[in-house]
VEXVEX-618634 format. One record per residue (C-alpha): chain; x, y, z. Coordinates in steps of 0.5 Angstrom, whole numbers, plus 500, padded with zeros to 3 digits. Layout:
REM residues N
PT   kette    c1    c2    c3
PT       A     X     Y     Z
...
This chain:
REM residues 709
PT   kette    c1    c2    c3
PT       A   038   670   829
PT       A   036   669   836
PT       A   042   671   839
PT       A   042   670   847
PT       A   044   677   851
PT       A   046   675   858
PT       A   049   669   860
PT       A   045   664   862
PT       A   044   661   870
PT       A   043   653   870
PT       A   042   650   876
PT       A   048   647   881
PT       A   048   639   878
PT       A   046   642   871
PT       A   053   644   871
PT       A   059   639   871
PT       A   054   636   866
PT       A   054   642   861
PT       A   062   642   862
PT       A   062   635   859
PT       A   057   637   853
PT       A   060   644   851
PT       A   067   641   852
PT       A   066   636   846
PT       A   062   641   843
PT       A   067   646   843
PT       A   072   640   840
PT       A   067   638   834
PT       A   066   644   831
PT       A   072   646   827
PT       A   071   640   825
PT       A   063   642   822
PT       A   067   649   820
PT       A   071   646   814
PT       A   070   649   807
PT       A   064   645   805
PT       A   066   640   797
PT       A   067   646   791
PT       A   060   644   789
PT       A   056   643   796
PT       A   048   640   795
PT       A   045   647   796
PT       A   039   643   800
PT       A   044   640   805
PT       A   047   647   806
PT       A   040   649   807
PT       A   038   644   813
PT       A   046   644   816
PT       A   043   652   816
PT       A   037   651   819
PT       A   040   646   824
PT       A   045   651   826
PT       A   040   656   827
PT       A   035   652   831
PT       A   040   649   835
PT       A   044   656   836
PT       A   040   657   843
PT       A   042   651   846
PT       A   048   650   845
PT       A   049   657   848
PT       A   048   656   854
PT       A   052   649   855
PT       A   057   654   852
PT       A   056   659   856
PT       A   056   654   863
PT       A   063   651   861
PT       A   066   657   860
PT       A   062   663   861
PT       A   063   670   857
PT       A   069   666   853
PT       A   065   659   852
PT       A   060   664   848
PT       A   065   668   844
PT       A   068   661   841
PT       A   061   658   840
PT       A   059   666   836
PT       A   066   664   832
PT       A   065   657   830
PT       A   058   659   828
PT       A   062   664   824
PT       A   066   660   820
PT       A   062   654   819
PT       A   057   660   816
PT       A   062   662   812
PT       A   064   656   809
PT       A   058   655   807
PT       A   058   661   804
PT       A   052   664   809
PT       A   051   671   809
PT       A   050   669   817
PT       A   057   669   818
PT       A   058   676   820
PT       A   052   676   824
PT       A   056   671   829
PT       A   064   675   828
PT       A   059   682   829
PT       A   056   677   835
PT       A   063   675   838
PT       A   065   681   837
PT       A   061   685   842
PT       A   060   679   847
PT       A   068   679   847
PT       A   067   687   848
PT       A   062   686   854
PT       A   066   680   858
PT       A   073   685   857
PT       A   076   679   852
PT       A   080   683   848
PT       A   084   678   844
PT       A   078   675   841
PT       A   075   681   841
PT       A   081   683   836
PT       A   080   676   832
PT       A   074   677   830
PT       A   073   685   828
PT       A   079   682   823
PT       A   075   678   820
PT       A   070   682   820
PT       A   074   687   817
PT       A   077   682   812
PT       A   070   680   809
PT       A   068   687   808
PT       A   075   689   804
PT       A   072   683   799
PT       A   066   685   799
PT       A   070   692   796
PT       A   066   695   802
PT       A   070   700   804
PT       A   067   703   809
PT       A   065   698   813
PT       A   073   697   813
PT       A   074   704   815
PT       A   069   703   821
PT       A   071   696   823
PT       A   079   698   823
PT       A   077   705   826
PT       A   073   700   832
PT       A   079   695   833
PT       A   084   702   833
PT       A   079   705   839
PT       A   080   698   843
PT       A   087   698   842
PT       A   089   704   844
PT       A   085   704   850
PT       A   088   697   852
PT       A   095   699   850
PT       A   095   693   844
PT       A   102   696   839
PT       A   101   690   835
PT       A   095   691   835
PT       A   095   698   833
PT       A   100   696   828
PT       A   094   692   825
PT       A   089   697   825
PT       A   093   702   822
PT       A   095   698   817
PT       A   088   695   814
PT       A   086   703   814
PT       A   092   704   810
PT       A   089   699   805
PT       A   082   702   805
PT       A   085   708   803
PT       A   089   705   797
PT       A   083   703   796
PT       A   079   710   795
PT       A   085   713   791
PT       A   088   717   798
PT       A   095   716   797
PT       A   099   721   802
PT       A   094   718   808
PT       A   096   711   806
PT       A   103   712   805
PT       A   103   715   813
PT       A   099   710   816
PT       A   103   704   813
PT       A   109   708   816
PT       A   107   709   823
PT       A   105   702   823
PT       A   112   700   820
PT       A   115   704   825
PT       A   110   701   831
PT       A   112   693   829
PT       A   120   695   828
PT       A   119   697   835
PT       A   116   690   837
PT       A   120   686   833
PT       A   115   684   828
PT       A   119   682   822
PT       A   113   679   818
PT       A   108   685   819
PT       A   114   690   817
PT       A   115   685   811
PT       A   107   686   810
PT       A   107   694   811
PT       A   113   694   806
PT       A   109   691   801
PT       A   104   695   802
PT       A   108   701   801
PT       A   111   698   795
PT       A   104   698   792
PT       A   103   706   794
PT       A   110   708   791
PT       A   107   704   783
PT       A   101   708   784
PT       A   105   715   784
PT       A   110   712   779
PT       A   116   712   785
PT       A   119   705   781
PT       A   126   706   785
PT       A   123   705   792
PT       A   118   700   790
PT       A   123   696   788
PT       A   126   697   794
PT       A   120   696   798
PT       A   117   690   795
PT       A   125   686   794
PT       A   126   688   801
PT       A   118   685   802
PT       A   120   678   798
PT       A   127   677   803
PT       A   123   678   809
PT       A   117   672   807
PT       A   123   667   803
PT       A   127   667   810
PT       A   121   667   815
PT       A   114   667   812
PT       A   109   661   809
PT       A   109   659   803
PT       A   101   664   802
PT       A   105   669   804
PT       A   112   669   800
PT       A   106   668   794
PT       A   103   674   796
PT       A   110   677   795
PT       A   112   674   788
PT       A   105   677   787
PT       A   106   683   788
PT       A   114   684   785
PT       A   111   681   779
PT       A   105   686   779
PT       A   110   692   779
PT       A   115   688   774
PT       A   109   689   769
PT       A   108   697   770
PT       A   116   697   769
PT       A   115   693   763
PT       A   119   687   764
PT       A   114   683   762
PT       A   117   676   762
PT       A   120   677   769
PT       A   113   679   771
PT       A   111   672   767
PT       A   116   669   771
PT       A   114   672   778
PT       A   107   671   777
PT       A   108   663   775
PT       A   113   663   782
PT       A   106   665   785
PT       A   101   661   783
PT       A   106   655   785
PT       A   107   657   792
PT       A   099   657   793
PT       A   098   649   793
PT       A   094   646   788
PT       A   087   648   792
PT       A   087   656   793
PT       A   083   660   796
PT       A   078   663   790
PT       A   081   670   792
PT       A   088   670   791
PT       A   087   665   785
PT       A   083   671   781
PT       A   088   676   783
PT       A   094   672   780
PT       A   090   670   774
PT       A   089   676   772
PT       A   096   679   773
PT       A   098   673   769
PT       A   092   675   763
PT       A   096   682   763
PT       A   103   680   763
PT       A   101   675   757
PT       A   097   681   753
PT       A   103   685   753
PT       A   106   679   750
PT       A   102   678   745
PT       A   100   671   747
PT       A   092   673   747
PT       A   088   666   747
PT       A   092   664   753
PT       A   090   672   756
PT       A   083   670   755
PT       A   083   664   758
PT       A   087   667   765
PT       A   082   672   764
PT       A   076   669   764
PT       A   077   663   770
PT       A   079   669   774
PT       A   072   671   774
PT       A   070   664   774
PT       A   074   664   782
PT       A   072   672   783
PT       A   065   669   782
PT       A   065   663   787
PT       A   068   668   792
PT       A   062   673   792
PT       A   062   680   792
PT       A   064   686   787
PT       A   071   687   788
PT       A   074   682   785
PT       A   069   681   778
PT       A   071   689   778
PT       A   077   687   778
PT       A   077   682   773
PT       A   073   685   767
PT       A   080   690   765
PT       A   084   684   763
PT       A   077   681   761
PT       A   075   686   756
PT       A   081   688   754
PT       A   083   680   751
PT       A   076   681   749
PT       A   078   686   744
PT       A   085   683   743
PT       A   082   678   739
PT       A   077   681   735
PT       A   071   681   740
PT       A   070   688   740
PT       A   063   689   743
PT       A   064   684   747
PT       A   070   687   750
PT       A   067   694   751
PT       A   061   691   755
PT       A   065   687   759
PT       A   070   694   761
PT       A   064   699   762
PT       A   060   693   767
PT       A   067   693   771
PT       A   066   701   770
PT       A   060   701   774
PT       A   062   695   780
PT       A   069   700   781
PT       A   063   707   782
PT       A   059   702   786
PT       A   065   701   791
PT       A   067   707   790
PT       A   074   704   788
PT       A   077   710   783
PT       A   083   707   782
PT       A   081   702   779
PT       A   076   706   775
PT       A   081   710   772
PT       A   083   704   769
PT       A   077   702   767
PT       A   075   709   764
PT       A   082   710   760
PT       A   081   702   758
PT       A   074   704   755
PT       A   077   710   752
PT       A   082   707   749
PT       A   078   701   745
PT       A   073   707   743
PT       A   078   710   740
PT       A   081   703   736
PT       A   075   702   734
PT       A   073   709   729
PT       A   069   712   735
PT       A   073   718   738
PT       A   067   722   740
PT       A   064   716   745
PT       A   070   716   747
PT       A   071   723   749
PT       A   068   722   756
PT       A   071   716   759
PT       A   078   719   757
PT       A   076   726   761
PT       A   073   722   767
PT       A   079   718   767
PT       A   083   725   767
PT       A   080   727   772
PT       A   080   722   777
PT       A   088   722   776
PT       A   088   730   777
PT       A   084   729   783
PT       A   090   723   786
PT       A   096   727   781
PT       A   097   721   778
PT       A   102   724   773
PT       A   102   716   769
PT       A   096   716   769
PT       A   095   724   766
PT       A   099   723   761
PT       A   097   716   758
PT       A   090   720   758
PT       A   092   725   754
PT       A   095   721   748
PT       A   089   718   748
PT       A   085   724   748
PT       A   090   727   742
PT       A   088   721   738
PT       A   081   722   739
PT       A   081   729   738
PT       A   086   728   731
PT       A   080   724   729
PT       A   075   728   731
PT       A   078   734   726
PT       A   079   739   732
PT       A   086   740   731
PT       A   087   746   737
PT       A   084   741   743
PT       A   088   735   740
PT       A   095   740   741
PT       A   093   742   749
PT       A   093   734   749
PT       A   100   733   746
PT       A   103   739   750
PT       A   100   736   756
PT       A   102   729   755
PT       A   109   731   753
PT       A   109   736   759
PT       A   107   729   764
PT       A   112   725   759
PT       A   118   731   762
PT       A   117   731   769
PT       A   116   723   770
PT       A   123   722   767
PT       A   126   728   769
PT       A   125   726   777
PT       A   124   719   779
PT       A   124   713   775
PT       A   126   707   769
PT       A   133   713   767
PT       A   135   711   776
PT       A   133   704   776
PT       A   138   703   770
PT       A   143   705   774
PT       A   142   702   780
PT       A   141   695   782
PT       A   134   695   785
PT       A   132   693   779
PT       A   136   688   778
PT       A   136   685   784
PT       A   128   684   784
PT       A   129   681   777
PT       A   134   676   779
PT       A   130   673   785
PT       A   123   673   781
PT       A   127   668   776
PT       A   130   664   782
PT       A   126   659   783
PT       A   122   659   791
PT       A   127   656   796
PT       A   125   649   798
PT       A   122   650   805
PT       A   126   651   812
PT       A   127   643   816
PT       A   122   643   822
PT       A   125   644   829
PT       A   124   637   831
PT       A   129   634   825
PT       A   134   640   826
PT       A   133   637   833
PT       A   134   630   831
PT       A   140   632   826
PT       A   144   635   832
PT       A   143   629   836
PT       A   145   624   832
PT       A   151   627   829
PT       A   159   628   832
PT       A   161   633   838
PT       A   165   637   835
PT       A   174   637   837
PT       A   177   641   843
PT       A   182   644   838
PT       A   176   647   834
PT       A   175   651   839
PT       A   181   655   840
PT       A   181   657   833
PT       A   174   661   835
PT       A   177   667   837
PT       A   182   669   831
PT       A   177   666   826
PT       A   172   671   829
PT       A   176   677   830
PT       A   179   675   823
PT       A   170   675   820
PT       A   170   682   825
PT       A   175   685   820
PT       A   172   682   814
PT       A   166   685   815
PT       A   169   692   815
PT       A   173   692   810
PT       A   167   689   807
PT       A   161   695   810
PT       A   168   700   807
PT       A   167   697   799
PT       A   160   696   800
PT       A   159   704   802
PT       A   165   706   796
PT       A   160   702   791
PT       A   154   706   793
PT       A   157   713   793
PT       A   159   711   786
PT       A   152   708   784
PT       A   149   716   787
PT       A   154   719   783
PT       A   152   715   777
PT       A   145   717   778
PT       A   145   723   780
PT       A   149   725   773
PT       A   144   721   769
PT       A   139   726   772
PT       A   143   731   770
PT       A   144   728   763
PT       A   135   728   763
PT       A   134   735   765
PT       A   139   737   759
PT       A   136   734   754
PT       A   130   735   756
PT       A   131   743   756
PT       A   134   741   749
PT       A   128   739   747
PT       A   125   745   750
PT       A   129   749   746
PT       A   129   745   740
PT       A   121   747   740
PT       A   117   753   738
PT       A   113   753   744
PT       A   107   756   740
PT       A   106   751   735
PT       A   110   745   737
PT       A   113   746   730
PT       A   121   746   730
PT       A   125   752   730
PT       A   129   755   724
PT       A   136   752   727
PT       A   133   745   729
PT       A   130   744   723
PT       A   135   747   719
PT       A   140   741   723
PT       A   135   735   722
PT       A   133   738   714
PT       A   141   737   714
PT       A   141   730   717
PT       A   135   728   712
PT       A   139   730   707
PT       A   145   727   708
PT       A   140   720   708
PT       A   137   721   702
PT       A   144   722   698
PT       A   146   716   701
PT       A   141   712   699
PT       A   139   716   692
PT       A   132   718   694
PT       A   129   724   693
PT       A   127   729   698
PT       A   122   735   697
PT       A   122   741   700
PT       A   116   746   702
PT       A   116   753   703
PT       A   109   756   706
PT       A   107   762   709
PT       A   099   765   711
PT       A   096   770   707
PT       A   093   777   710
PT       A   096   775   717
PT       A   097   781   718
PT       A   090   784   716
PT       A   088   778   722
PT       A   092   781   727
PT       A   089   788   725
PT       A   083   786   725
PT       A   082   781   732
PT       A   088   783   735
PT       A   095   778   736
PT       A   090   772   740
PT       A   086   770   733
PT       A   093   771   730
PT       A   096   764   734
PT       A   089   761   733
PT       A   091   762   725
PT       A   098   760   726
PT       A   095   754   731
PT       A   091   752   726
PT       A   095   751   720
PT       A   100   748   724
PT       A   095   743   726
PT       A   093   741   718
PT       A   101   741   716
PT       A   102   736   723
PT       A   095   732   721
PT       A   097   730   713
PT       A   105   729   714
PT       A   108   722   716
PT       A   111   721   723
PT       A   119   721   720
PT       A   116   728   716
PT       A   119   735   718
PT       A   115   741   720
PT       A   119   747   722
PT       A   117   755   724
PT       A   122   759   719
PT       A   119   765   723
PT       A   113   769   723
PT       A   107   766   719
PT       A   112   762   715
PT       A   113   755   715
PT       A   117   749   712
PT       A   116   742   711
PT       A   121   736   708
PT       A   118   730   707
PT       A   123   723   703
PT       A   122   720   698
PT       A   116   724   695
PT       A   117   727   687
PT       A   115   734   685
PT       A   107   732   682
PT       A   107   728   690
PT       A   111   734   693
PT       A   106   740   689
PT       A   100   735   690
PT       A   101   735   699
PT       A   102   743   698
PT       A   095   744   695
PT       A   093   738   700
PT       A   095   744   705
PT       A   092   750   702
PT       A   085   747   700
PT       A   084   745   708
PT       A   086   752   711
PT       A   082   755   706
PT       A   076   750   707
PT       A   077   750   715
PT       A   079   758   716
PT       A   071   761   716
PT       A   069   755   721
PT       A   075   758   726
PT       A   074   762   732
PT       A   074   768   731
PT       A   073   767   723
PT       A   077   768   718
PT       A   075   768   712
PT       A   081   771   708
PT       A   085   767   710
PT       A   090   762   705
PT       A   096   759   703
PT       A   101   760   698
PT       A   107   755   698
PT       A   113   754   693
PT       A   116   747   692
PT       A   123   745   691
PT       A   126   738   690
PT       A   134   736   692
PT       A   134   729   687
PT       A   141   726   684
PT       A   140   731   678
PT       A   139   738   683
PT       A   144   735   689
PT       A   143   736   696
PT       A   145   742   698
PT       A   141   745   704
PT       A   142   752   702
PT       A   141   751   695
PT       A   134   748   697
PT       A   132   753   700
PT       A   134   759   696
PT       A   130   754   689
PT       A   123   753   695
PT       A   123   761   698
PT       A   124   763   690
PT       A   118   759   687
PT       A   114   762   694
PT       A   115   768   692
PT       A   114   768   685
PT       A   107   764   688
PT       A   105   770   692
PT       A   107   776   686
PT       A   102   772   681
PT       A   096   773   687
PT       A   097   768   693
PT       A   094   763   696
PT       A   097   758   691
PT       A   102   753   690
PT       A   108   753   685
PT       A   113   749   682
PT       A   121   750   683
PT       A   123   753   676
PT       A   130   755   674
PT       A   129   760   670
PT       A   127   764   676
PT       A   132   763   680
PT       A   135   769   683
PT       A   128   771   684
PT       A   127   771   692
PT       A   128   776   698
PT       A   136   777   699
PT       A   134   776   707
PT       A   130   770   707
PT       A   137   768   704
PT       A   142   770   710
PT       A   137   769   715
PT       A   137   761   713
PT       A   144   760   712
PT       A   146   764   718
PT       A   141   757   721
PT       A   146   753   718
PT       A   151   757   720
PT       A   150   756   728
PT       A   153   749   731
């Protein structure tokens, strides 16, 4: 592009014409810059192209004889625009042209306007190093002007970089300096911007109580003072974390609010952000045709603005409406190509998402193997950000895979993992506190109210006011006792509201107080080595499964098992390999049992199980089920144990033999010693004829169980 690098030197009588030429010249060419039809001829833009290019030369120098150095930065920036609009890559030639001549003739506020240009079309592109090093350049100009909202600016677009990389604690810093800067100036909009932007860092850690806070406050702002694109960007925003909370029918709500505030002809790049929220929020509710079509005319508007970012974005709600409704292949070619745009742009986050998406749709379809890597990349990255959420819907997912694969030990650090991250996000921040407050409650109200209406214009408020009636003499000297009257209403207000909030702290801080507890409940609850239920908790709930089966007349069976030659594994590879055998036959109980099931640990190598609803062939049945897996799996373990082996003794509680808990168990542990005298690793059946058999001990250790409260 023949850019001019010095200002031009026309001769004396050449100038007053050259005024006149770059006056209408200046004043046509926003006509020229206007978007171009959805579907412009490309060899018209190809000639509009060539004839900018040919032309660019003279109509800088009448530019530059109107209007010096700034006649020749708004001439690089109309060019800009009218490039853009044609969708040429020339367009940031001429912002990177404005910018720099804008530099040498000292013009800073052009300078700023097209460096945010600039930095805007990188950040579509998902390019976010050209963002850091623009917004960097724009912070440098600011700050040697001493331009605050200017500052403000450039902090904030650092800040969206650095979301955009997964640099949490750097953006949560630069948004709030600039929230600081802008309250300083004034800036309602900005703060308003900055909070929604802080809203989005708070979602990503899983902090749900202050985003709540930070978008409501956000929303406020822009229904008071902002145009309608930017109160759609608001309602965009809540309806996204509405989404993350589960709400999916406000998110639905808040998502449609937005799309109305945009108009009926919207810029490509937000129309596809907000089609492929509402494709989410339409998948969770089970509407999957109408998720795919969202879906896929996100990528159609992502593709007709150009670059990664968006196409990476959309192919999540793509692939995963693709898989919905059976495409399976097809949805996992679209997630794994949106992989590899989020890699090139280097957006983890979104990576994140990819990968646990991809993970999870391996998993679905039979292939755990495969889907291993995706889902460890995926934790991996959530370790990098210590994204607690992200970690622990991972790790469930790595438990499925690694159940499926048969490697039992792998598959329990999953589940710890996962019940680990499980307990920390409910223990400090989140769903349990929004209940109790009235975030929650209050963004949901006003993502359902429909938009207000917008504000009259200056002009009709003028006009309303000068037709109406002057107001009464006797009004005015009501205004005093009505305005100390307001004043002592306001304070009996500020009173109510500040005893409302202490309430409301009060009553979070005891439901934090009452998660802790039973959190510890469950720890307590657990035998920390196997994940299996301790002696007195399995003992309560064997009680309570009783019970339930009395009252419905079922049947509950009862099996009582211990591992043979333990101790000779103990002695010979030492207490390590004993967890391992202890681990490993927990893990094939875990895998054949029923999700309502019980497994408990009697202590030792001992081990129980309940199971309703099974008769005593079904009961002796998933006994020797139990047995034949340790003895089949146990020579393959590290270190091998070739020795090992189950003996199981079975008992029935059934409307012929009653429901006594003590009873069961002393007819359970007679048939188990009865199976370990006639030479182990066996199975036997409960038999009467026995029934004073069983080890005295075992007895009074298990009714003291029943026993404790």
């Amino acid at each position: 592009m023949p850019f001019r690098t010095g200002p031009a030197t026309p001769r004396p009588w050449f100038r007053p014409l050259a005024r006149g030429a770059a006056l209408c010249l200046l004043l046509a060419l926003p006509a020229f810059a206007q978007a171009p039809p959805a579907q412009p001829d490309p060899q018209s833009t190809e000639r509009l192209l060539a004839f900018q290019a040919d032309a660019a030369p003279w109509l800088e120098t009448l530019a530059t004889a109107a209007r010096g150095e700034r006649g020749r930065v708004r001439l690089a920036v109309a060019n800009a625009r009218f490039a853009r609009a044609t969708r040429s890559l020339a367009g940031d030639e001429w912002l990177r042209h404005a910018a720099d001549t804008a530099r040498r003739g000292a013009y800073h506020p052009e300078r700023v306007g097209a460096l945010s240009a600039l930095s805007d079309d990188a950040y579509r592109r998902g390019d976010m190093a050209a963002v850091i090093a623009i917004e960097n350049e724009a912070l440098a100009d600011a700050r040697r002007y001493g331009d605050r909202r200017e500052i403000g600016s450039s902090l904030y677009g650092l800040g969206m970089a650095d979301m955009a990389e997964g640099r949490l604690d750097q953006a949560e810093a630069r948004y709030r300096e600039a929230i600081s800067i802008w309250r300083e100036e004034g800036r309602e909009r900005q703060i308003a911007f900055a909070e929604r932007a802080l809203g989005r860092v708070f979602e990503t850690r899983g902090q749900y109580a202050e985003a709540v806070e930070m978008q409501v406050s956000a929303l406020e702002t822009m229904l008071r003072i902002g145009r309608p694109i930017e109160q759609s960007e608001s309602y965009y925003t809540l309806a996204k974390l509405f989404l993350n909370l589960e709400d999916y029918e406000a998110a639905l709500e808040g998502i449609n609010q937005s799309l109305a505030l945009i108009g009926d002809t919207p810029p490509d790049f937000p129309l596809g952000l907000n089609l492929i929220l509402r494709a989410q929020a339409r998948l969770k509710l089970g509407d999957h045709d109408a998720a795919l079509v969202d879906a896929e005319n996100a990528m159609t508007a992502f593709r007709r603005a150009g670059g990664d970012l968006g196409p990476a974005l959309a192919s999540l709600s793509l692939g995963r409406a693709q898989f919905a409704l059976g495409r399976q292949e097809e949805g996992l070619a679209t997630l794994r190509e949106g992989r590899a745009l989020a890699a090139k742009l280097n957006e983890r986050l979104l990576d994140s998402d990819l990968a646990l998406a991809e993970g999870e749709s391996l998993v679905a379809m039979g292939r755990p193997a495969e889907a291993l890597a995706p889902l460890n990349q995926a934790y991996a990255i959530g370790e990098e950000l210590q994204l607690d959420r992200l970690r622990q819907d991972v790790s469930l997912e790595l438990e499925k895979a690694y159940s499926a694969l048969g490697r039992t030990a792998e598959a329990l650090a999953a589940s710890k993992q996962a019940y680990a991250f499980r307990t920390k996000l409910s223990r400090f921040d989140q769903l349990g506190q929004l209940a109790a407050g009235n975030g929650s409650a209050r963004a949901r109200f006003m993502a359902l109210e429909p938009a207000p209406a917008p504000a009259p214009a200056p002009e009709a408020r003028e006009v309303a006011q000068a037709g109406s009636n002057p107001l009464p003499t006797w009004i005015w000297a009501l205004a005093l006792p009505t305005l100390l009257l307001a004043w002592g209403l306001v304070r009996v207000l500020r009173h109510t509201y500040r005893l409302r909030d202490e309430k409301r702290q009060i009553a979070a801080r005891q439901q934090a107080l009452e998660t802790e507890h039973q959190a510890l409940r469950e720890r307590v609850a657990l035998d920390p080595l196997t994940g299996a239920l301790t002696r007195q908790a399995f003992a309560t709930e064997l009680s309570a499964l009783l019970a339930h089966a009395e009252n419905h007349g079922r049947s509950v069976a009862l099996l009582v098992f211990d591992l043979d030659n333990f101790k000779t594994i103990n002695d010979q590879h030492g207490h390590l390999a004993g967890d391992e055998a202890l681990r490993l036959a927990t893990g094939i109980a875990r895998g054949k049992l029923r999700s309502d099931d019980l497994l408990g640990r009697f202590g030792g190598d001992e081990f129980l199980v309940a199971c309703e609803g099974l008769d005593q062939a079904a009961a002796e049945a998933l006994a020797e089920q139990l047995r034949f897996d340790l003895v089949w799996r146990a020579p393959d373990a590290t270190p091998p144990m070739p020795t090992l082996s189950l003996s199981v003794g079975v008992a029935m509680a059934d409307l012929d033999k009653g429901y006594d808990a003590g009873d069961l168990f002393h007819r359970a542990d007679t048939a188990l010693f009865r199976a370990k005298r006639a030479g182990r690793n066996r199975v036997v059946g409960d038999d009467p004829a026995h029934a004073g058999d069983a080890d005295s001990r075992r007895a009074r250790q298990w009714n003291d169980a029943l026993a404790e409260p």
